[in-house]
N, C-alpha and C positions, 0 to 999 in steps of 0.2 A: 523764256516767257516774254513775249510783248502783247502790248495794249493796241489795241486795234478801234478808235474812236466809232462807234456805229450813232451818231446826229440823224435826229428823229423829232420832225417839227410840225408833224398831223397825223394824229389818231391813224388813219388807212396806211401811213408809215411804217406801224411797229412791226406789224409783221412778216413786213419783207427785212428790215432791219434785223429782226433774231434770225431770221431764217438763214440770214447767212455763215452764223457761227455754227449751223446744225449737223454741218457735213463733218468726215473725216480733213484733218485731226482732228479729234474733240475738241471743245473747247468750252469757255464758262465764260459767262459775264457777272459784272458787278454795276450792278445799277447805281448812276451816281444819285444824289439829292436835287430834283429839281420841279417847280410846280409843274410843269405838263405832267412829268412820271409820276407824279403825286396823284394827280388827278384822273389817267388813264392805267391805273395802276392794277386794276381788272384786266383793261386789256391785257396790260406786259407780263403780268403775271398767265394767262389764258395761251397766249403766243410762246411764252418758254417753256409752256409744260406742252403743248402740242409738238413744238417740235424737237424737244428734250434737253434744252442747252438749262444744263445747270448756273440757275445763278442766284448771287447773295444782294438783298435790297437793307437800304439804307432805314428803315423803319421796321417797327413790329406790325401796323399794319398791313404792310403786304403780303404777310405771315397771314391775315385775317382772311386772302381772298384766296389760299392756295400756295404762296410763296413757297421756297426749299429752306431759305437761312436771310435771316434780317442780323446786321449788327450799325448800330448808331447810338446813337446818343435816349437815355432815357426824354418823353417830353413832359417831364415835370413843370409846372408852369408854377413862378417862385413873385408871381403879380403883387400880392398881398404883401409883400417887403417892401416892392416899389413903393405903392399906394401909403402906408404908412409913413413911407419918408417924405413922401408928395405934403402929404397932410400936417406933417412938422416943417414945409417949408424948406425943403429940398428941392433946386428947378430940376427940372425933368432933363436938361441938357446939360444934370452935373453926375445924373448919376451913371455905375459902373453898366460897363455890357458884361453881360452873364455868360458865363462857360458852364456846357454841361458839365454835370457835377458826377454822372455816372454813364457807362456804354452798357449796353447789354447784347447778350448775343442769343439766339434761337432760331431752336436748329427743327423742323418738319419732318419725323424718321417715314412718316407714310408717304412725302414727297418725294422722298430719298429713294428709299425701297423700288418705287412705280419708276424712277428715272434707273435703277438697277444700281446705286452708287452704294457703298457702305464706308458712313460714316467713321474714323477712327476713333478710337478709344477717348485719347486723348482731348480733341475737339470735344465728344461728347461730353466729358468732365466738366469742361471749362464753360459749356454750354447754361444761361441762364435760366433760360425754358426748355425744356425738351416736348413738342407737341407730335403727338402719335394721329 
């Protein structure tokens, strides 16, 4: 297996970007964390189901526009600790930076199906949502 960087720095980019994992050998991407992919995240998701390259994105919402499989970090927002400590006089440039405290994984079977893959047992189990 290697990682093949596909850098994608304007929307009319993405999809010549997927397009080229789409060929023989198969192959999959894994969308890293970043605010363009965040933001164009219809598109990327739009671009790898047209041209079939299975891939897994860093959030649950990419799952929301179509995605195959999200695995990241839950976005529980834990503010109300902060603010509390703010308010007892905590400066803000003493307190802790926050590690997510849970990942979660989910897995789209009707994404699945349409790209012809099947899921393994096992993944399935481990899976925190299963969206049909």
């Amino acid at each position: 297996m290697s990682a093949i960087p596909a850098p994608v720095n304007a929307p009319v980019e993405i999809d010549d970007a997927i397009r080229r994992f789409s060929g023989p050998p198969k192959a999959a991407m894994v969308a890293l964390v970043d605010s363009f992919l965040v933001v164009n995240r219809k598109a990327v998701v739009t671009a790898a189901a047209n041209h079939r390259v299975p891939t897994i994105y860093p959030f649950h919402y990419f799952m929301d526009v179509g995605g195959l499989m999200s695995y990241g970090p839950t976005l529980e927002v834990r503010s109300a600790d902060y603010v509390d400590l703010i308010l007892r006089g905590t400066k803000a440039g003493d307190l802790p930076v926050q590690s997510p405290r849970k990942y979660e994984l989910l897995i789209n079977r009707t994404v699945a199906h349409t790209l012809g893959l099947t899921i393994p047992f096992t993944l399935l189990a481990r899976a925190d949502e299963i969206r049909e």
